[in-house]
Structures are given as C-alpha cells and as structure tokens.
C-alpha positions as a printed NumPy array, in Angstrom:
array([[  0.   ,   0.   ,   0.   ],
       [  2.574,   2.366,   0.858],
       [  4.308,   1.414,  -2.256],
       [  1.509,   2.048,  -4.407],
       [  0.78 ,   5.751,  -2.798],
       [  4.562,   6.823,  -3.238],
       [  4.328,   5.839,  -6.427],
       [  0.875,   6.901,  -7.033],
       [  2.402,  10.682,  -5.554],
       [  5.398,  10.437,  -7.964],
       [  2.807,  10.399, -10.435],
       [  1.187,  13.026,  -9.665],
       [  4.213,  15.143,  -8.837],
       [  5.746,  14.675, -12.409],
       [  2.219,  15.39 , -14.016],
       [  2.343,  18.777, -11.869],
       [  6.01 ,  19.278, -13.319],
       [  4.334,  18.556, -16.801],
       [  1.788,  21.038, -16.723],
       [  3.762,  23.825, -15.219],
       [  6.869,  23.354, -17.285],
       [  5.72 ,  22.055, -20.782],
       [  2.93 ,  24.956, -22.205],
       [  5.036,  27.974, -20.927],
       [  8.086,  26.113, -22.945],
       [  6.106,  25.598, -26.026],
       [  4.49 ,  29.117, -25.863],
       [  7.816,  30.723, -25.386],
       [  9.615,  28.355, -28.557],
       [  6.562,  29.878, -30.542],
       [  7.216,  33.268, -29.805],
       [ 10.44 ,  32.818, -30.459],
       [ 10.118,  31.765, -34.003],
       [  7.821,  34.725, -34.79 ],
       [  8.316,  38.643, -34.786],
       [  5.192,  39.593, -32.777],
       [  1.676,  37.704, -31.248],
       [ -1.22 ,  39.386, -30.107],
       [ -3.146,  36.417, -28.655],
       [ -2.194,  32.757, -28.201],
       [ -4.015,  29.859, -27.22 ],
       [ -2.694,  26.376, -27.337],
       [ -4.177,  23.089, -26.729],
       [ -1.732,  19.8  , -26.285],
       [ -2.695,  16.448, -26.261],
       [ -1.305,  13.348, -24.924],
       [ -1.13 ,  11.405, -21.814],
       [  1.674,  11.743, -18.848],
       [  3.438,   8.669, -20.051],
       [  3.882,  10.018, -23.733],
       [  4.982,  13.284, -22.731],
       [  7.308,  12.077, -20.218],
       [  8.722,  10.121, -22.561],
       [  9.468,  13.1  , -25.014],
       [  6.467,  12.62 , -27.321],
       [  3.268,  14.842, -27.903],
       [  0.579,  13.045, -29.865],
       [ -0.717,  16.262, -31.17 ],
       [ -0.819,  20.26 , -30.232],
       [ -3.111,  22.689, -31.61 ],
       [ -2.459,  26.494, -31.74 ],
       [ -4.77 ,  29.494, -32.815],
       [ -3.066,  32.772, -32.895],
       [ -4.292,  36.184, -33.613],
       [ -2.08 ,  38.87 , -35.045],
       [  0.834,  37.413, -35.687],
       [  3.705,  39.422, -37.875],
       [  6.165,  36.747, -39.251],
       [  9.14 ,  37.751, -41.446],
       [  7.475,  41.141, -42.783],
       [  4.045,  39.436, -42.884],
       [  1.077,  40.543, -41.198],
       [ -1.432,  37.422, -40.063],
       [ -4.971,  38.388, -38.821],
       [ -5.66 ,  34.499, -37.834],
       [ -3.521,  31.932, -38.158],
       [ -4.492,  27.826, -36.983],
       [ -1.571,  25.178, -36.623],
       [ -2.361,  21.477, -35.848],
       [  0.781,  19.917, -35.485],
       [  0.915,  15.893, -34.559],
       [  3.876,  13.021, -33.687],
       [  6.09 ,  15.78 , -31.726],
       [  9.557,  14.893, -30.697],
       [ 11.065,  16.857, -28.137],
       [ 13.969,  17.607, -25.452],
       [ 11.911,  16.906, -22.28 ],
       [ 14.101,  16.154, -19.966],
       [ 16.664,  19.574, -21.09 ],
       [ 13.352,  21.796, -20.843],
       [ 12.316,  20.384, -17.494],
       [ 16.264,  21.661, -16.115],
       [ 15.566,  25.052, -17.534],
       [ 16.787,  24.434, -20.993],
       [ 15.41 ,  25.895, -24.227],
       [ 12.494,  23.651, -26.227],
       [ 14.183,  21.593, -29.419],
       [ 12.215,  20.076, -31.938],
       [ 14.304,  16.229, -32.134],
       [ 12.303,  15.429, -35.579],
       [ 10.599,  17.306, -38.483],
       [  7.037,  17.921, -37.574],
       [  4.447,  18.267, -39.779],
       [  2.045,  21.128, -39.307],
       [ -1.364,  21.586, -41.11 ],
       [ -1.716,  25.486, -41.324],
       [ -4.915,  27.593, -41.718],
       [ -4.284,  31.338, -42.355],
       [ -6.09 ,  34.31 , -42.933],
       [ -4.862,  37.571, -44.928],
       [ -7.17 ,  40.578, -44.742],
       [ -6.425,  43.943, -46.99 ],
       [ -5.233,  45.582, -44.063],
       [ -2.372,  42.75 , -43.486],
       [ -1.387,  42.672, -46.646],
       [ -0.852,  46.946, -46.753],
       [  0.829,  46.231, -42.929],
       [  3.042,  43.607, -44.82 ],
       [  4.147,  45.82 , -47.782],
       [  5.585,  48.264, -45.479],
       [  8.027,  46.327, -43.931],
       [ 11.414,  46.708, -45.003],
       [ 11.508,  42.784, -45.611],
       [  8.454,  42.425, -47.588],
       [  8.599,  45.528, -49.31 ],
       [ 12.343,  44.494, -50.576],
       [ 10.647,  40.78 , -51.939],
       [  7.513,  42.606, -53.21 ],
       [  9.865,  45.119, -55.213],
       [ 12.193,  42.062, -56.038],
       [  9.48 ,  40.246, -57.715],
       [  7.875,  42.928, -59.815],
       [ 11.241,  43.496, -61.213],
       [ 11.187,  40.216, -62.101],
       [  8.162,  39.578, -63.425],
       [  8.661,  42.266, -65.078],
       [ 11.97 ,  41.719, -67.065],
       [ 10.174,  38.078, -67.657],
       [  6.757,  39.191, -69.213],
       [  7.33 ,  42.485, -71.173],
       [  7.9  ,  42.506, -74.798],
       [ 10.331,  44.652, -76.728],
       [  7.777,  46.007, -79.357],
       [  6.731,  48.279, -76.185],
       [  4.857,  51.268, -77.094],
       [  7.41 ,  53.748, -76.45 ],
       [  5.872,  55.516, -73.489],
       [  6.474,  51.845, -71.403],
       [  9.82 ,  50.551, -72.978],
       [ 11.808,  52.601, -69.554],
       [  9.936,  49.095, -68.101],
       [ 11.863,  46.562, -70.172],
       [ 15.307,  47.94 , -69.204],
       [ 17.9  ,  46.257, -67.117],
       [ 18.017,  48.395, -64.609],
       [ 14.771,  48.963, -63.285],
       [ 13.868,  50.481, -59.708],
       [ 10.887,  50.523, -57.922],
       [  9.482,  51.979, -55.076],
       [  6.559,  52.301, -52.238],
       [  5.305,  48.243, -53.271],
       [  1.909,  47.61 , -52.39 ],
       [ -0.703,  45.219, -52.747],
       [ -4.882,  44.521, -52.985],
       [ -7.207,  42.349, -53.248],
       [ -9.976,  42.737, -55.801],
       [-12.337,  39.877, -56.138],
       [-10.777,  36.715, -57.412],
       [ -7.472,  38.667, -57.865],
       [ -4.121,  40.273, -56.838],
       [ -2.439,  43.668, -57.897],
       [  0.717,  44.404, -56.829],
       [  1.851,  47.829, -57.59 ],
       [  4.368,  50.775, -57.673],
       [  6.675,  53.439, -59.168],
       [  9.134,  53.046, -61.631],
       [ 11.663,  55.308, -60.538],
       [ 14.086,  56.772, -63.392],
       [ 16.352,  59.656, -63.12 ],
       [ 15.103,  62.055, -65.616],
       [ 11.381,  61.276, -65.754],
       [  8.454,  61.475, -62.935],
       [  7.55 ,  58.382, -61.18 ],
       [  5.398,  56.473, -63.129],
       [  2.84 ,  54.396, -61.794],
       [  3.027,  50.519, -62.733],
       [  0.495,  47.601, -61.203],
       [  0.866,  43.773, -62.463],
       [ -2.776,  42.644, -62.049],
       [ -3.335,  38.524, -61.988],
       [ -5.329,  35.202, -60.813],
       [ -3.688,  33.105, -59.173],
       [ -4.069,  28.759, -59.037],
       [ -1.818,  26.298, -56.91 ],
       [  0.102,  23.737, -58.969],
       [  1.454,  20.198, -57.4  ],
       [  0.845,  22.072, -54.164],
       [  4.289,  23.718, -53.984],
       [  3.65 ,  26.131, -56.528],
       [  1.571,  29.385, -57.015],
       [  0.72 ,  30.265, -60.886],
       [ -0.046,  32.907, -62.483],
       [ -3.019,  33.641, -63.961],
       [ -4.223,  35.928, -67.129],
       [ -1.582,  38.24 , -66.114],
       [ -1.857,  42.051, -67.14 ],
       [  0.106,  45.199, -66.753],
       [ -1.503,  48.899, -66.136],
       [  0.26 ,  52.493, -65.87 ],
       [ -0.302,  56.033, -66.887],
       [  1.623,  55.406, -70.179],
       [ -0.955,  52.974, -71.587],
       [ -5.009,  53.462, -71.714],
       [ -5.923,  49.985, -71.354],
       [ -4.497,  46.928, -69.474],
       [ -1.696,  45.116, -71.525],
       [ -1.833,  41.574, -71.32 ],
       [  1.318,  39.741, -70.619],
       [  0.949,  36.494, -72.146],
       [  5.015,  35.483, -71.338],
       [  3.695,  35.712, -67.643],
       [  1.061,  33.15 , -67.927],
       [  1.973,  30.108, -65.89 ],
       [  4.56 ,  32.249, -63.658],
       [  5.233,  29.776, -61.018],
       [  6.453,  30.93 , -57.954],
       [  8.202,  28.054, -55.735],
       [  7.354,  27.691, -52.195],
       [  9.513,  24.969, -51.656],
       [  9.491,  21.034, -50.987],
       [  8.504,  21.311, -47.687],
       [  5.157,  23.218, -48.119],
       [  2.224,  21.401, -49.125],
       [ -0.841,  24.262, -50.293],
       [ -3.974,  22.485, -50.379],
       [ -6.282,  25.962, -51.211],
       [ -5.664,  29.612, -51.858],
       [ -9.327,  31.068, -51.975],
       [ -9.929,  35.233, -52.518],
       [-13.34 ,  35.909, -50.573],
       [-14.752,  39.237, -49.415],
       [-11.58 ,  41.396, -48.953],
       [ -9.252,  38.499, -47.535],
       [ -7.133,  35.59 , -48.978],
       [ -7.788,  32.061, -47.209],
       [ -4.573,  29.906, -47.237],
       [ -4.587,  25.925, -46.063],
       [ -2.137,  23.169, -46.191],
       [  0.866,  21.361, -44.633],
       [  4.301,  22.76 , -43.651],
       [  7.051,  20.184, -42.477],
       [  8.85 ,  22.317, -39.089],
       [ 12.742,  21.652, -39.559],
       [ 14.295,  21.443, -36.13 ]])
C-alpha cells in the first residue's frame, strides 16, 4: 500500500512538473520563431506517459495577429501531430528543441489591411519590389509602345510596393523610378491557381500604368510559377470578401 501511494504521488508530482513546465516552454519556442503575437491559445494532447517520454501526440495552436518575417497574419491555426522533443533539457531550464521534423497543417487568414501592414516592412517591401522586377523583365515585350519601354530595361527600380485584393485577384503595384522622368505608376494585375501544391501560378496576367489606356496583357507571364519549396504542401488559396484564405501542410525543420 505504501508502495503504491509513493508511487501513485510520484505520479502526480511529475504530471504537476508537466503542466507547469511544458505549455510555458512551447508558448515561449513559438514566440520565439515569430516577430510579434497578439493572442495565443494552445491546446496539447497526450497522456503523462507520452509526454514524459518526449512525445506529444498532437498540439493545436490558434493565434491572432501574428507578424512573421514582414508578414502581417490576422488568424492563423496550426495542428501539429507526432512531436519529438527535449523533455528532460526543458524540465532543467533548458530551451524547447524540436528532435524530428514535424508536420504542421496550417490555416491562415490575410485581410487587406495585413497585406498593406506587410508591404511596409522593409523585408516584404524588398521581396515585393524584387518580384515585380522580375516579373517584369520576364513578361514584357520589346515592341513596347514607347511611353512603357523605360519598363523593359535592365536596370529597373521601384518603389513604395503595395498590394490589394480585388475579387478573385491580386495587384501588386508601384513606381518606376528613373532619373530624368516622374515616377510612373506601374500595377501587375493577376489570378492566381496552386500547382502540385508547392507552386503558385499565375493567372491571365496584365500590366496597367499612366503610359498605356488599357491593361496590356502579358501572355510570357502566364503560368509564372512561384516556388514555395518542398517542404510546403498548399492544399487551397481562396480570394473571398476582402481576404485571402490559405490551407495546407508545412514540415517544421528542427
């Protein structure tokens, strides 16, 4: 009997070290992988054996206003599953490791107001500037109208990036900047589709700016993929009253 209530409070006394230890550890990794969280709420599951042991079945974590590398997340849900980590270290005051790649399924939300949050910081705005230039050397012709043909130069620079949502599709836009001339206005307007899940396509691409009445189509730009790398899996990318909906699978390298 005696035997059965010490162990019975050893039990009990390394469940107490589990629950006091463990979410402050994973709360704190989390925060540590991200540039800012509003609100955090995490859920983990798994018995005292399993997670004495190292192992958390599964943990789920809804976050509100998160800012992650430049980008601005009004809601973002993680599910992550079969979780390896450093128990014992964390228990002796050590930081949380990830022992294993863990997948995470990933729900996230990207309102208007993110994206113009996003586009302003220096990180983003760099990529966002990056890309135009790109897709820009990669789509225009060389039978430009004259006004436009600055655009098909080398050297082009861009400033003040920005981007919006308008119904099923995406403008990002900006100023060529060109010693000599006034800023001119430029926006790349497309749809967007998800190929083999790693890839985002574009879609009817088109180019507007003060130099040309109408929209000019950019045909070289159709199927523009844009690799998000082998360890993201996107299962949608939906546009739907102001906001972009993005869900799928991202394996967490420790």
């Amino acid at each position: 009997m005696v035997v059965e209530q010490d162990l019975s409070s050893h039990l009990a006394k390394q469940s107490r070290i589990i629950s006091k230890v463990l979410p402050p550890a994973v709360q704190l990794w989390l925060r540590s992988q991200v540039e800012s969280i509003e609100a955090l709420h995490l859920h983990i599951e798994g018995n005292d054996r399993q997670i004495l042991s190292g192992y958390i079945p599964k943990v789920t974590i809804d976050a509100q206003k998160v800012v992650y590398q430049g980008i601005s997340l009004s809601q973002i849900h993680l599910t992550g599953e079969t979780i390896r980590i450093n128990l014992g270290q964390v228990v002796r005051g050590k930081p949380l490791r990830l022992l294993d790649v863990v997948p995470v399924q990933v729900k996230f939300t990207l309102h208007q107001a993110d994206l113009e949050k996003s586009a302003r910081s220096p990180l983003l705005s760099k990529a966002l500037s990056d890309l135009m230039i790109k897709l820009l050397q990669s789509g225009l012709m060389t039978d430009l109208p004259e006004g436009l043909q600055r655009l098909a130069g080398d050297a082009i620079e861009l400033g003040s990036p920005d981007v919006q949502i308008d119904n099923d599709r995406l403008t990002l836009s900006s100023y060529l900047i060109d010693p000599g001339y006034p800023p001119m206005p430029i926006a790349i307007c497309t749809q967007l589709r998800v190929i083999d899940g790693s890839k985002i396509c574009l879609e009817q691409p088109q180019l507007s700016c003060s130099e040309a009445e109408q929209p000019i189509p950019l045909p070289d730009l159709q199927g523009f993929a844009i690799d998000l790398g082998s360890e993201v899996t996107l299962r949608e990318l939906s546009f739907t009253e102001g906001k972009i909906v993005c869900c799928g699978y991202i394996n967490v390298i420790p």
